[in-house]
C-alpha positions as CSV (number, residue, x, y, z in Angstrom):
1,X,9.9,-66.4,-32.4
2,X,13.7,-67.6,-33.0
3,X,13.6,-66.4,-36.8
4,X,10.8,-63.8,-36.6
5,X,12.3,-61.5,-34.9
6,X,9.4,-58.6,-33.7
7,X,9.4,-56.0,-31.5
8,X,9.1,-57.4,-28.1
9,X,6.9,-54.6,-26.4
10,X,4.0,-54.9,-29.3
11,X,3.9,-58.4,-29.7
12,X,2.8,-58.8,-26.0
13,X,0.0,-56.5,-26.4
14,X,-2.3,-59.8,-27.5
15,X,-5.8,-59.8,-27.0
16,X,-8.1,-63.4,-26.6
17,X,-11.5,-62.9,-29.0
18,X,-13.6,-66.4,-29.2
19,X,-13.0,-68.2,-32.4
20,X,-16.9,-68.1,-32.6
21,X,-16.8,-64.7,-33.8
22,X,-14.8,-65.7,-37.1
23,X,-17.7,-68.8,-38.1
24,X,-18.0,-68.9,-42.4
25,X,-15.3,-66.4,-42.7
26,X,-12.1,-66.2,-44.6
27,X,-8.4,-65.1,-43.1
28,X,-6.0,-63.6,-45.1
29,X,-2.7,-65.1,-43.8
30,X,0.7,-63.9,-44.7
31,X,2.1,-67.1,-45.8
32,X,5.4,-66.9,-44.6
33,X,4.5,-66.2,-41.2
34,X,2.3,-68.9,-41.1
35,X,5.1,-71.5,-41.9
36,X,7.4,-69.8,-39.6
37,X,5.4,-69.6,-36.7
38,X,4.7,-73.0,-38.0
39,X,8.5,-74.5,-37.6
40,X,8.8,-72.4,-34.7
41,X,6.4,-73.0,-32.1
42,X,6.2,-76.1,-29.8
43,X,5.5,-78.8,-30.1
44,X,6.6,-79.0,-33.5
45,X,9.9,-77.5,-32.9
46,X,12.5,-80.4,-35.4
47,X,16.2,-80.3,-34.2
48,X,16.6,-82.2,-37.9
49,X,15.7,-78.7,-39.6
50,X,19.0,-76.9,-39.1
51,X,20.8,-80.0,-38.1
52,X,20.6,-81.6,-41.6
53,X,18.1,-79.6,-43.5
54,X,15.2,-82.1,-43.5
55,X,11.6,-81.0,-42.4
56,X,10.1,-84.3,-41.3
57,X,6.4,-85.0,-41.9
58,X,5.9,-81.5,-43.2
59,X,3.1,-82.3,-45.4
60,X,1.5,-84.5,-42.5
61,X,1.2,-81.4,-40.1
62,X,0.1,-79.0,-42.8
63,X,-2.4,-81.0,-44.3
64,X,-3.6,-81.7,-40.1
65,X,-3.7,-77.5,-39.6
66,X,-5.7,-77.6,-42.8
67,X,-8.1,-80.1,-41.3
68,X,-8.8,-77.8,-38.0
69,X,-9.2,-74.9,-40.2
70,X,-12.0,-76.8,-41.9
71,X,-13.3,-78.3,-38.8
72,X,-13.9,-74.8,-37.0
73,X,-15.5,-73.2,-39.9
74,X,-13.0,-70.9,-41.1
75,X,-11.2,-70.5,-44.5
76,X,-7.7,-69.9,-45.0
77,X,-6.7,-67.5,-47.5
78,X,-3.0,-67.8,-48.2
79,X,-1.0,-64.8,-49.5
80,X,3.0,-66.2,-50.9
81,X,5.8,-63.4,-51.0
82,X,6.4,-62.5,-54.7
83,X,9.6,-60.6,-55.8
84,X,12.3,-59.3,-53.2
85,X,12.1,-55.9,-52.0
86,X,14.9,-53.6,-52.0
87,X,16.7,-54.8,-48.6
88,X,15.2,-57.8,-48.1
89,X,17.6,-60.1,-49.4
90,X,20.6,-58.2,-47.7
91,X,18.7,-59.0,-44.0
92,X,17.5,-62.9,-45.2
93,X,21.8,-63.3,-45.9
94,X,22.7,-61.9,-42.7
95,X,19.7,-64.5,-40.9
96,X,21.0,-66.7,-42.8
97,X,24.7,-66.2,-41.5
98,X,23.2,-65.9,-37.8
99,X,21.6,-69.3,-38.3
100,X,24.7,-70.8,-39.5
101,X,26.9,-69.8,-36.8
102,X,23.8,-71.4,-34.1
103,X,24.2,-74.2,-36.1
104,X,27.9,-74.3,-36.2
105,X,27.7,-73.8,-32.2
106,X,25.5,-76.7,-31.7
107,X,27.5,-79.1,-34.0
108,X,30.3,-78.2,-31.2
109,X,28.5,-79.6,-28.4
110,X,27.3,-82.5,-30.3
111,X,31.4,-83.5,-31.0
112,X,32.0,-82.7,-27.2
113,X,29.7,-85.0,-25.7
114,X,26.9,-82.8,-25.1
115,X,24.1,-84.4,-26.9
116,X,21.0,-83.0,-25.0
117,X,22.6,-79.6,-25.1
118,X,23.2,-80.0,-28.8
119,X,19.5,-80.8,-29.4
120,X,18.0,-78.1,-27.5
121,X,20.5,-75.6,-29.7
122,X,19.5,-76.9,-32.8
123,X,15.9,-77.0,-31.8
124,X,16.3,-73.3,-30.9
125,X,17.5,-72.6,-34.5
126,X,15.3,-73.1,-37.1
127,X,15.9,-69.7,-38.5
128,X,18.7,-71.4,-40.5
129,X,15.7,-73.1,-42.6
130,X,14.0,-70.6,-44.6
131,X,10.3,-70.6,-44.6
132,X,9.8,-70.1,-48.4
133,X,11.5,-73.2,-49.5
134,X,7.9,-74.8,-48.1
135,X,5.8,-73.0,-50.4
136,X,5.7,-75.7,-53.1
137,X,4.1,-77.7,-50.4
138,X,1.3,-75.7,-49.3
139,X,0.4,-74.6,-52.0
140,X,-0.3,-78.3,-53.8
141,X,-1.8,-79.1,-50.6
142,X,-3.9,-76.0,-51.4
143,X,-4.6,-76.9,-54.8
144,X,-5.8,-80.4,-53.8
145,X,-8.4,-78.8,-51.7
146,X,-9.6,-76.6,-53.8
147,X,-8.3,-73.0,-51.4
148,X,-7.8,-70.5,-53.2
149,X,-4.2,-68.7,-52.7
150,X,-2.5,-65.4,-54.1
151,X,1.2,-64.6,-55.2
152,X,2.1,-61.3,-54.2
153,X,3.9,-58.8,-56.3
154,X,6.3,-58.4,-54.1
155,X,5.6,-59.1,-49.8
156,X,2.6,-60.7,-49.2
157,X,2.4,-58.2,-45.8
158,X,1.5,-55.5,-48.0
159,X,-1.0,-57.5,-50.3
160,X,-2.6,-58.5,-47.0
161,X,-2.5,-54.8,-45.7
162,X,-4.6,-54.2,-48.8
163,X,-7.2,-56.7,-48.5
164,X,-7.6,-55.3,-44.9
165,X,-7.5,-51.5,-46.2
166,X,-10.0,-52.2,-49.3
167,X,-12.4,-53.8,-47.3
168,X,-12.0,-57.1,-49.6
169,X,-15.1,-59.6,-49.7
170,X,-12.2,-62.3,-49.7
171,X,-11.3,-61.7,-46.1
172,X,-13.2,-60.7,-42.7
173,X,-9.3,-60.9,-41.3
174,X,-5.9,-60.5,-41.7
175,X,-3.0,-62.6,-39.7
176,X,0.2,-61.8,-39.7
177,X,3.9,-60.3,-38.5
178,X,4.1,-57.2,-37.5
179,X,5.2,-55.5,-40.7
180,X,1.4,-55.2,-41.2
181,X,1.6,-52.3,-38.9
182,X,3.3,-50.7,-41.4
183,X,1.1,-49.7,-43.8
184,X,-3.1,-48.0,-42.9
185,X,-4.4,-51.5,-41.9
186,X,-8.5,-50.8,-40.1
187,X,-7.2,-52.2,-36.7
188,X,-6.3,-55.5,-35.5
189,X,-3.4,-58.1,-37.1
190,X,-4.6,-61.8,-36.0
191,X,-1.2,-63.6,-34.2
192,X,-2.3,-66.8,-33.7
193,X,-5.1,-69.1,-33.2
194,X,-5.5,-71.8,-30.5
195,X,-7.5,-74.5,-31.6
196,X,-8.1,-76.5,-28.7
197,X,-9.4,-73.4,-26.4
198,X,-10.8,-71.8,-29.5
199,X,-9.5,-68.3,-28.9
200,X,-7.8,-65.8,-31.1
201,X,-4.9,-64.1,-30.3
202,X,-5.2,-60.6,-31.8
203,X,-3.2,-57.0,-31.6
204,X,-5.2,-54.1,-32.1
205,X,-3.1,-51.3,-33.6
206,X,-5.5,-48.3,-32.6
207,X,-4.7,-49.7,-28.9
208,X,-0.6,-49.8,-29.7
209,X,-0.8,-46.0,-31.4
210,X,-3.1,-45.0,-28.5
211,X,-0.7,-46.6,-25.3
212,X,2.7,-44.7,-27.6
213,X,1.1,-41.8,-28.0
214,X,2.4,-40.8,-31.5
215,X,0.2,-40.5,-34.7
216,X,0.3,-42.9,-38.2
217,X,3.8,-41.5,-39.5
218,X,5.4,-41.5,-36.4
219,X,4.9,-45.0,-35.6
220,X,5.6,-46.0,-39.4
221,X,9.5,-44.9,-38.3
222,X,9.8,-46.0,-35.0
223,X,8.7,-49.2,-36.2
224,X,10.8,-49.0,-39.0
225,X,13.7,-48.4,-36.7
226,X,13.4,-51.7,-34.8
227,X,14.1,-54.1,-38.2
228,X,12.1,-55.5,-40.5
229,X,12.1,-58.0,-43.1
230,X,13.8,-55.4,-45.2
231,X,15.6,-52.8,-43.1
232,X,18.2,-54.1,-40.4
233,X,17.8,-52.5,-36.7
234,X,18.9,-48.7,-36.5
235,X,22.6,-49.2,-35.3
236,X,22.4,-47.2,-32.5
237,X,20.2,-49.7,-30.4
238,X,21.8,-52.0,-31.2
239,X,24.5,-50.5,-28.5
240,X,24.2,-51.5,-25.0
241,X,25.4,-48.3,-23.7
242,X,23.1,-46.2,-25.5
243,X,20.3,-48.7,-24.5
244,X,20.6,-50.0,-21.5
245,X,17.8,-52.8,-21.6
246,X,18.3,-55.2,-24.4
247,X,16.3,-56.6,-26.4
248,X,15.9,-53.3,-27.5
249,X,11.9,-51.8,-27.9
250,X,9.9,-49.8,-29.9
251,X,9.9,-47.2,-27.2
252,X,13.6,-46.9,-27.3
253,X,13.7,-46.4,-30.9
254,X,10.6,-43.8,-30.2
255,X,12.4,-41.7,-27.7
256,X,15.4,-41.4,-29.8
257,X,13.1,-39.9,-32.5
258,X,11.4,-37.7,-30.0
259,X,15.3,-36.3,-28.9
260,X,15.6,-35.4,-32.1
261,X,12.7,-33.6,-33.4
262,X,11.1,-36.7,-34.6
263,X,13.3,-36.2,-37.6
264,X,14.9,-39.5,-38.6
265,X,17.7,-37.5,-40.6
266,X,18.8,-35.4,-37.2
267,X,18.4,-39.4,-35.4
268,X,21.3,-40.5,-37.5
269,X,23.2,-37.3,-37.2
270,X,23.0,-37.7,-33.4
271,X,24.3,-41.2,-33.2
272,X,26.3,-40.6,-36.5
273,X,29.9,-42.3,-35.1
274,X,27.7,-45.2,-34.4
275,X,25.8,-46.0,-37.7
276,X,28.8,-44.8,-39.2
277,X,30.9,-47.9,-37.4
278,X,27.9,-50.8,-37.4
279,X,26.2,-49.6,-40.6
280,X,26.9,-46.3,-42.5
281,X,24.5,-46.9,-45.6
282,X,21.9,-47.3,-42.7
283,X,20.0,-43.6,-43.7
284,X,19.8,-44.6,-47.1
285,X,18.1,-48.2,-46.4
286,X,15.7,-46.2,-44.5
287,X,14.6,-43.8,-47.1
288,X,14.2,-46.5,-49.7
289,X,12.2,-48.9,-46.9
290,X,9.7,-45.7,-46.1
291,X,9.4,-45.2,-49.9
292,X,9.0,-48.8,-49.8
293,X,6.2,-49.0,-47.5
294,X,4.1,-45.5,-48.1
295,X,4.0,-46.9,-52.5
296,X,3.6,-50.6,-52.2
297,X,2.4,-53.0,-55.2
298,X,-0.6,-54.6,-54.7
299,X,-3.1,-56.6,-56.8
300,X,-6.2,-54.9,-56.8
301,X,-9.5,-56.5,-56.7
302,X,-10.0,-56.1,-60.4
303,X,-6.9,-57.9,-61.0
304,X,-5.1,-54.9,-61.8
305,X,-1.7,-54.5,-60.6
306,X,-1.1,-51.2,-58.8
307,X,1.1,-48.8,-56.5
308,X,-0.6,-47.5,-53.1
309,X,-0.7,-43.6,-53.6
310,X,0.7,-43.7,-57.1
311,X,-0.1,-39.9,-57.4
312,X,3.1,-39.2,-55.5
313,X,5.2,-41.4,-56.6
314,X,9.0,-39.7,-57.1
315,X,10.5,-40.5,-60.4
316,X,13.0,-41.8,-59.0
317,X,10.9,-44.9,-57.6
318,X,13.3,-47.5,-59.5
319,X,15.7,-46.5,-56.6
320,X,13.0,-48.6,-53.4
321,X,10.9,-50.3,-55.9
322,X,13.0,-51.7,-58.4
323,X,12.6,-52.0,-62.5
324,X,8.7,-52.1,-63.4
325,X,7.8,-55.4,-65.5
326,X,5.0,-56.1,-67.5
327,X,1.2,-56.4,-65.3
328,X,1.0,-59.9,-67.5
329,X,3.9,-61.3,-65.9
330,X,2.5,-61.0,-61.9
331,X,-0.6,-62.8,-63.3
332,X,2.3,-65.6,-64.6
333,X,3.7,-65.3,-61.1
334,X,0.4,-66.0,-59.5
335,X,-0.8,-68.9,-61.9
336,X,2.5,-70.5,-61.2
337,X,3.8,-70.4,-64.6
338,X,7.1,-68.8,-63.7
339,X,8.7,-68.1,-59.9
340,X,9.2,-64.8,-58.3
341,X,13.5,-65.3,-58.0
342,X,13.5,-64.3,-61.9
343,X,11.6,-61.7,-61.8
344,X,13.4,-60.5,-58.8
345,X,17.0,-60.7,-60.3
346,X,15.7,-58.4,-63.7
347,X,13.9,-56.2,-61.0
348,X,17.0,-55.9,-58.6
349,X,19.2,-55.5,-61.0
350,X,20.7,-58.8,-58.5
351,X,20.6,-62.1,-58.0
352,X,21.2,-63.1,-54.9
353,X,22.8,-66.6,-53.6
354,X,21.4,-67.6,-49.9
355,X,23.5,-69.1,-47.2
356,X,23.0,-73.0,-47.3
357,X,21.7,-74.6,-44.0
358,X,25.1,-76.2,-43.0
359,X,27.0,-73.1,-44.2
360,X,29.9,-75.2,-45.9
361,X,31.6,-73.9,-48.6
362,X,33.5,-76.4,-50.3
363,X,35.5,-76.2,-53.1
364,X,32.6,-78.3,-54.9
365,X,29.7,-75.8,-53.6
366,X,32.0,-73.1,-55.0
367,X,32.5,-74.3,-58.4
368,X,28.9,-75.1,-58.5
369,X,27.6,-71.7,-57.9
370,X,30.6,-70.1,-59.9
371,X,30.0,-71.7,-63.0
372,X,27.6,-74.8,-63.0
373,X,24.9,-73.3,-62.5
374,X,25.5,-69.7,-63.9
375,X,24.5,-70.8,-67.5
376,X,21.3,-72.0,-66.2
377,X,20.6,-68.8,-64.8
378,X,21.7,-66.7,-67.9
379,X,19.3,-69.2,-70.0
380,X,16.2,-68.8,-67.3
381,X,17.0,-65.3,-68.2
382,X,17.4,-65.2,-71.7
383,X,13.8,-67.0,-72.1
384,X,12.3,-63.9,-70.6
385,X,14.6,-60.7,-71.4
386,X,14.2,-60.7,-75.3
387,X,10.3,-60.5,-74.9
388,X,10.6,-57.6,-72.5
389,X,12.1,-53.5,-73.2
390,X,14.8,-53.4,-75.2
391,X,16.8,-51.2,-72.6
392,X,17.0,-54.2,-70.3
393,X,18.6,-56.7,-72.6
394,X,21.7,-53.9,-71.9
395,X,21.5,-54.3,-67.9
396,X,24.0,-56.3,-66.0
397,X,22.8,-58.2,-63.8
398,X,25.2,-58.8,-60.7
399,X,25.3,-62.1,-58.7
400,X,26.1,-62.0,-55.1
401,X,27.3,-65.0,-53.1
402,X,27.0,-65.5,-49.5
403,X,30.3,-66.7,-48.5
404,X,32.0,-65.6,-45.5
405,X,34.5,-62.7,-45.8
406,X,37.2,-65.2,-44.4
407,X,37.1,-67.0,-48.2
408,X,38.3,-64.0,-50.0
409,X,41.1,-66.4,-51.5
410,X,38.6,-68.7,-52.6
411,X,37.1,-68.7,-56.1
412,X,34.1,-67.0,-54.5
413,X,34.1,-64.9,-51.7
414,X,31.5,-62.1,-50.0
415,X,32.8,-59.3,-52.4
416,X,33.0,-61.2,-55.2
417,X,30.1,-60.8,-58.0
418,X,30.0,-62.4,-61.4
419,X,28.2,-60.3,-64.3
420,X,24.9,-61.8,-66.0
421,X,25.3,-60.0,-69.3
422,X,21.7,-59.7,-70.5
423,X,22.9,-58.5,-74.2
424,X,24.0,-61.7,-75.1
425,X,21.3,-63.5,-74.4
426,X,19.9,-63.5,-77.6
427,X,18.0,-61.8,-80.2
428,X,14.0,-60.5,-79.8
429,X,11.4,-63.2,-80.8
């Protein structure tokens, strides 16, 4: 998929099942995915999407997949992304930025002439929409229908990894991206579901581990290596002469592990000139993805929110998990009573602006993000840092903007950060 981007080697290990086999059941379904995969896949590709921003008919075609769901005998079980983890907003900027220079390109052949060209490269580039804006849509389409949905702590792959793991009574199956792989899922992630041949496009990760040859932890890195949602690719293949086939595979990123002991620390000392010229913090967003990964947040059963294998937790788990907030606030989160970019930017420590679909940067756009809208931010804030620990109403909290690096004599550029100071926010109610 244009914006998903997996590793190419796994994602064609699918395997047909009969829809049959999931009659009266329920699917957990990593919501983000689902809407991706949604704007992604023919026919319903929308050249308007990154052209102007504008999802036609959205709600039409949701509420139709919600109708087939229903129709077969199977009930959807969304799970919504909740805060950012560490990383993840870094990689949805630099999507972001990729999206805008596809869409900058097929602007280009739209003023030359090329109109059927332009169409097919704006149609190719709905990665410049992000998939979360949607949510508000689903989920009151959900609502109506009575389907019960979950906010995640923080990714919903993780929360869905659980439900899979714990053997939940809300879920016979999980569908997904990759990232499921991850974490100690019982076997198979569902891809995709054709409704008109009834068939279910599964992977089965016993197979994958079994056709690599590598146990749990060795996969967790390899995988790791190729890019998630919140780690960019290991820079090293990334370089064409160091792999020769591009796109690059998991196997590639195994074999450099295998050359080096299967220790990811000698990895990047082998290729260190390379990391150290595409990306020479990349060691370091490994260690906090692993961390990341092997202590995820997850809302257990009970209710109770809780970290995976808590009894090894490091102390310094602020560094890949961020701040830790109040359990009463996630159960806000999931009612809907507050949104998970708040609770991300006291988490973080950050608060990050996105790249906008066209990726102008007027002077206007500028001055809004620089100071129109910063007092509504501090005061979104201020409702909710008095009634938390003291010791954060003393944390800055630092705003980064998206702007190229070309606007640095702009009133915002890339580097530039503005400081949310939580202290004068107010007193404690």
């Amino acid at each position: 998929m244009p914006t998903l981007i997996e590793e190419p080697w796994i994602s064609s290990q699918v395997v047909n099942h009969p829809l049959s086999e999931l009659d009266d059941c329920s699917i957990a379904i990593d919501a983000t995915y689902y809407l991706q995969n949604l704007l992604d896949a023919p026919p319903v590709i929308e050249p308007l999407i990154p052209a102007l921003g504008v999802v036609a008919a959205i709600q039409g075609r949701l509420e139709g997949e919600l109708e087939l769901w229903k129709a077969h005998r199977v009930t959807p079980f969304f799970v919504f992304d909740g805060q950012s983890v560490i990383g993840q907003d870094e990689i949805a900027v630099e999507r972001g930025r990729d999206g805008i220079k596809k869409t900058d390109y097929a602007w280009e052949l739209y003023f030359n002439g090329e109109a059927n060209e332009a169409v097919v490269a704006f149609g190719s580039n709905t990665g410049a929409f992000r998939a979360q804006e949607l949510y508000p849509v689903l989920q009151a389409l959900l609502k109506a229908r009575g389907l019960h949905f979950l906010v995640a702590p923080f990714n919903a792959a993780a929360q869905v990894a659980y439900l899979d793991m714990a053997d939940s009574d809300q879920c016979a199956g999980i569908m997904g991206s990759l990232e499921l792989m991850l974490y100690p899922i019982n076997d198979s992630v569902i891809r995709s579901i054709d409704w008109e041949t009834k068939t279910v496009q599964a992977i089965s990760k016993k197979h994958i581990t079994r056709s690599l040859n590598v146990t749990e932890s060795f996969f967790v890195d390899g995988l790791l290596m190729t890019g998630t949602s919140f780690l960019p690719a290991f820079p090293a293949l990334l370089d064409p002469l160091l792999v020769k086939t591009q796109p690059y595979g998991i196997t590639d990123a195994l074999n450099m592990l295998r050359a080096s002991e299967k220790s990811m620390a000698l990895t990047c000392t082998t290729y260190h000139e390379v990391v150290k010229s595409r990306d020479p913090n990349w060691q370091d967003k490994y260690r906090k993805a692993r961390m990341a990964v092997n202590h995820f947040v997850y809302i257990a059963e009970s209710g109770e929110v809780k970290v995976h294998d808590a009894d090894r937790l490091t102390k310094d788990n602020h560094e890949y998990l961020g701040l830790q907030l109040p359990s009463e606030l996630f159960h806000y989160l999931n009612a809907g009573m507050i949104g998970p970019r708040v609770l991300s930017w006291i988490t973080n420590g950050q608060l990050q602006v996105y790249p906008t679909v066209d990726g102008v940067a007027s002077e206007e756009y500028k001055k809004l993000v620089s100071t129109q809208t910063v007092r509504i931010k501090e005061a979104a804030l201020g409702l909710l840092i008095p009634r938390l620990n003291r010791g954060l109403g003393y944390k800055n909290i630092t705003m980064k903007v998206w702007l190229p690096v070309g606007t640095s004599k702009s009133r915002l550029s890339s580097s530039t950060t503005l400081i949310l100071c939580m202290a004068l926010l107010g007193p404690r109610f």
